[in-house]
N, C-alpha and C positions, 0 to 999 in steps of 0.2 A: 504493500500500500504506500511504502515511504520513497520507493521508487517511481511508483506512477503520479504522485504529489510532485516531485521534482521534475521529472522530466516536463509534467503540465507548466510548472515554473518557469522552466528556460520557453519552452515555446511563446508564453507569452511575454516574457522580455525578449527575447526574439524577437516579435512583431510589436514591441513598445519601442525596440533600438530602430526596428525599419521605419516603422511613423513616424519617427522623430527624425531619422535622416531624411524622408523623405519632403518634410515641412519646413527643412532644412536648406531645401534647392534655392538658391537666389534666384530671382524675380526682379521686374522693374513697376514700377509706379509714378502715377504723373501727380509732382508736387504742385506744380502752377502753370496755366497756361496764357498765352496774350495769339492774337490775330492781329493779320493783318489784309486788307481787301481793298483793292487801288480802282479795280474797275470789274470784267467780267472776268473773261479767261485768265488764269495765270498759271505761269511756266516758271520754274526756276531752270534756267539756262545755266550754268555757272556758278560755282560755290569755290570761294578763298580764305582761308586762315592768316591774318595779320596779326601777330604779335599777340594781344589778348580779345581783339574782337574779332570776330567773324561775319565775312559779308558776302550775300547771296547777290547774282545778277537778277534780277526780276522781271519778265517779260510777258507783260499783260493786253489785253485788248480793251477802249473805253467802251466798246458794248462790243454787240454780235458782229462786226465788221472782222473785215479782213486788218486793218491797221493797228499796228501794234505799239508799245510804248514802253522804253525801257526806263528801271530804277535799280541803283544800288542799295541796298538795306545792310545797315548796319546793326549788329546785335551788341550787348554787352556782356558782360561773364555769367551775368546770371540769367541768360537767355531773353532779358528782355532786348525790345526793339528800342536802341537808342535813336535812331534819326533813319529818314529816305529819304535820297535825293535823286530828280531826275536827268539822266544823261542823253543825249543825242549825239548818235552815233552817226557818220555817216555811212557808213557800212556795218554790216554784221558782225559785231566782237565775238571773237572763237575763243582768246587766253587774253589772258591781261597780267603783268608782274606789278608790283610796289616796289618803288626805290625808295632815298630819302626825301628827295623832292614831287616827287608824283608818282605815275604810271607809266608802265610799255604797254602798249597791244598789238597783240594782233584781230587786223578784222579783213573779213575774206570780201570781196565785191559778189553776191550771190545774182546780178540780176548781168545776164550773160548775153541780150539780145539773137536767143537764138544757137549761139555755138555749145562747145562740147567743154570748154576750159575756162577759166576764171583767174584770177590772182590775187594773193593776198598785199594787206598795205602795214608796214608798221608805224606806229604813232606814239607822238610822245603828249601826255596831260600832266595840269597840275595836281595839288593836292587838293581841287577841288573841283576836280573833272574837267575842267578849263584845256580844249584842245591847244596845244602849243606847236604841234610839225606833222608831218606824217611825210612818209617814204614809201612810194608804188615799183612793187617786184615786178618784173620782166617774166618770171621763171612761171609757165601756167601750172593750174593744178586742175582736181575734177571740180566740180562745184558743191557738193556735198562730201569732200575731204576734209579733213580734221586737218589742224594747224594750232601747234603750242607752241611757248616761251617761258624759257627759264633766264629768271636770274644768275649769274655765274661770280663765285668769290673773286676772283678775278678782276671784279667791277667791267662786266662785257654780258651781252644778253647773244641766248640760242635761239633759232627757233627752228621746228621741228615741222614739216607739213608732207603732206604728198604731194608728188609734181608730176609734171610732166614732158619729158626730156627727151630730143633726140628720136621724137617718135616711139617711149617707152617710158611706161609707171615708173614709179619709185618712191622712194623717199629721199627729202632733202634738207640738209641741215645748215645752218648758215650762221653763223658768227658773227657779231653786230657791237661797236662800243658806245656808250651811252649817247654819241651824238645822231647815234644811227648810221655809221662810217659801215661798211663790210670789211669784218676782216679775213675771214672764210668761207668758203665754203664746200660741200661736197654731195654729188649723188650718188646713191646707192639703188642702181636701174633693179638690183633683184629681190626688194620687197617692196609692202605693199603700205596701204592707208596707215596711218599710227593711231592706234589706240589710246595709249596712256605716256606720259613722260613723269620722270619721275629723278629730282637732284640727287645724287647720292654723296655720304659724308666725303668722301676723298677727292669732290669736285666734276666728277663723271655723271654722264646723262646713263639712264635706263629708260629705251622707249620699247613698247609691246607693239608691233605689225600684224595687219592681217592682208593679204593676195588674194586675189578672184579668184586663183587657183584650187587655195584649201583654205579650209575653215581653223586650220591650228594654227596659235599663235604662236610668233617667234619675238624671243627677247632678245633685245642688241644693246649691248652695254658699250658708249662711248664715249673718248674723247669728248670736251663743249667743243671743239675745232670739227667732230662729225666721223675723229679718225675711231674706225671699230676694234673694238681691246675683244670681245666674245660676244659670240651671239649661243642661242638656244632653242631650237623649235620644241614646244610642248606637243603631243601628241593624242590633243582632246582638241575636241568644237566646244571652246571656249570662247566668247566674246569679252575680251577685260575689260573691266569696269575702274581700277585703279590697283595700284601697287604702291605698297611702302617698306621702306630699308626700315631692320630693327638692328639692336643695338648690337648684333654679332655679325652685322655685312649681312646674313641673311637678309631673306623677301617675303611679303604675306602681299596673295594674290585673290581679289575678291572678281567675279564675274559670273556671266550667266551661258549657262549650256543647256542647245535646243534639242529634243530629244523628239520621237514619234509623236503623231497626231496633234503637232503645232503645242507639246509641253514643252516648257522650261524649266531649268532648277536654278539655285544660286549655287556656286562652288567656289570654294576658300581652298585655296592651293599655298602648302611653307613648299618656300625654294631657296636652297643654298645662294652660297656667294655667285656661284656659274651658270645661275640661273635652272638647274635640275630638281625635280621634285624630289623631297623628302617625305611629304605626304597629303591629301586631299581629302577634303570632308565634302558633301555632298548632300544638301538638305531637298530630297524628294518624295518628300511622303504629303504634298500639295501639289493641286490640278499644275498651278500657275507661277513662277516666281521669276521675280526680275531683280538682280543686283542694287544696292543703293551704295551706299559704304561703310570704309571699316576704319575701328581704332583702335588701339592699341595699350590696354589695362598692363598692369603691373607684370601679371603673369597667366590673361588670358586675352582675349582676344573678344569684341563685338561689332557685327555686324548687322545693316539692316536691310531691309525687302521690302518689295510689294506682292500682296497672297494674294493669291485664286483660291478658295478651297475646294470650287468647282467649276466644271466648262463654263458655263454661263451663270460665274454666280458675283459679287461683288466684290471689290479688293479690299486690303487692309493692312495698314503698316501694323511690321513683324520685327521688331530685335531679338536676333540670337545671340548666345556666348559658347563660344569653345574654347576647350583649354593649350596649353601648347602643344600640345600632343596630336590637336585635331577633334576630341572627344566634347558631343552636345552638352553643354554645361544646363542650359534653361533655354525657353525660347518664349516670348511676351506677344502676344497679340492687344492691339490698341482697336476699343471697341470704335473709331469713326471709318468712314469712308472714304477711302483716296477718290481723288482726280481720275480721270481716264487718263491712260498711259504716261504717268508719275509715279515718282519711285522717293523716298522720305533720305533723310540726313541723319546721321548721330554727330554731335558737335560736341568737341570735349573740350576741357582746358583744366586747371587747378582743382576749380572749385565744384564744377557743375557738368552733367550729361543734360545734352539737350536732345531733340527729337523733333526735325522741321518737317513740314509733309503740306503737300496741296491737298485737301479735302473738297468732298463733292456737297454741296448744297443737298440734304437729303430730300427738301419738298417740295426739290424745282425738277421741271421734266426734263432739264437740259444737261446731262454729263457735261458739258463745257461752263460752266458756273461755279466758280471755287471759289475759295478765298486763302491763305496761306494761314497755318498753322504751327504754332512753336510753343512745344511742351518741355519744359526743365522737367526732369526726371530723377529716381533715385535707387537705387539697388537695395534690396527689400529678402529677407530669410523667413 
């Protein structure tokens, strides 16, 4: 009898130690929230990290028209919205850098009368959006190509776009000093569009490529001059979404891979110094998911999404955490609505997780009706 008393014992502290780990999963929670709603449609095109505030590019419509209106939004550490201010652009801003004295951009000419190629222009603003020069490349690109700029230790800017040369794709990197002089430049005719760029501590650019060819993406680590130190093709249909250097030269790789009958997942790839997988996690147990981004905890890792949780059902930002390993730590669903094809932000800094997301108007019959929403959040057992 004093053995069947005992062993009843451990079973049930057994399942008092499992309940209690299990209530133990970290979780997130929205401590405060603010909006913001400039007109109908809104897009966030562009998001930058400066020093301790964060500021989104904002691209809205004043109603149901075709015309569009840009705004920078600035945030503060605690997620509020400190000020918006609006810019005019005369072309399309693709990147934009912070100096001391203002901004670089680049912005691509999208309205092509017709033809097959475009070009991008670089521009220099004050610290108060204040256009001061701009400079028109020769060198065409496609007209829905990507085009980035990096700041370079150096005090000289990159930038990073696809072209089009010589009757043959590429990519093409170009080296620029603050007055917008060319100091370099170089194509590489045998990849494709750029994905992501990304500065690394030792002054070396990492961009991700993708080809008409194939859907895997190849990493090229180079030179700011455009000279190539290694490249990498990963050997997944990945589309990247961003990359960042952690503190051992490693990389954490966040993007989305499209699978049978028009699904998607999001996939978080660690890749060494050479750019090689060490390991992948893979969140597919939803209809729908689209990449948003990642940041970089102590000693785990969170990233965020946009859910489907079926064909035709409604979306919903999603923060996950996995740990260095790769292993699902927790994963948070936010009971509102996104946007039609919007994908939400995690903003970090000292003090504060933030959570940006375009939300749909729930009792309006128009998917194209949002407003921006920015929830400070907090990590919760």
């Amino acid at each position: 009898m004093k053995k069947v008393i005992f062993v009843l014992l451990l079973v049930i502290s057994f399942g008092c130690k499992k309940e209690k780990a299990k209530s133990e999963e970290p979780t997130f929670k929205i401590i405060s929230s603010d909006s913001i709603s400039l007109g109908y449609d809104h897009n966030i095109r562009l998001f930058k990290s400066e020093n301790d505030n964060n500021k989104f590019l904002l691209n809205y419509a004043i109603d149901d028209t075709l015309e569009t209106t840009e705004f920078i939004v600035s945030l503060a550490d605690n997620g509020r919205i400190i000020n918006s201010s609006k810019v005019n652009f005369n072309h399309l801003l693709t990147d934009y850098v912070k100096s001391i004295d203002g901004f670089y951009t680049i912005e691509t000419l999208r309205v092509t009368m017709g033809k097959n190629y475009t070009h991008d222009f670089l521009c220099k603003y004050d610290n108060n959006w204040n256009k001061l020069w701009e400079k028109e490349f020769e060198t065409e690109k496609h007209p829905a190509g990507n085009s980035f700029i990096c700041l370079n230790k150096d005090k000289s800017l990159t930038l990073v776009s696809d072209a089009h040369k010589e009757n043959q794709y590429g990519v093409i990197l170009k080296q620029f000093d603050f007055n917008g002089n060319l100091i370099s430049s170089i194509f590489h005719k045998e990849y494709g569009n750029p994905y992501t760029l990304t500065s690394t501590a030792d002054n070396n650019i990492l961009i991700t490529t993708l080809n008409e060819k194939s859907d895997y993406p190849t990493l090229i680590l180079t030179k700011i001059n455009g000279e190539i130190l290694w490249k990498s093709t990963l050997n997944e249909t990945i589309i990247p979404k961003q990359i960042k250097q952690l503190k051992d030269n490693s990389f954490i790789l966040i993007g989305t891979k499209y699978i049978e009958n028009s699904r998607q997942k999001v996939v978080v790839v660690k890749l060494n110094s050479k750019g090689q997988i060490i390991w992948k996690k893979e969140s597919s147990k939803h209809y729908y998911e689209e990449a948003g981004n990642i940041i970089v905890l102590d000693n785990n890792y969170l990233f965020s999404a946009s859910v489907n949780l079926n064909k035709n059902g409604r979306t919903f930002p999603y923060i996950f955490e996995i740990n260095n390993d790769g292993k699902l730590m927790s994963e948070k669903r936010f009971d509102f609505e996104l946007s039609s094809s919007t994908t939400p932000l995690i903003v970090k800094n000292d003090k504060y997780l933030t959570l940006i997301s375009v939300n749909r108007i729930v009792n309006s019959n128009d998917p194209f009706e949002n407003y921006i929403s920015i929830n400070r959040i907090s990590k919760t057992y």
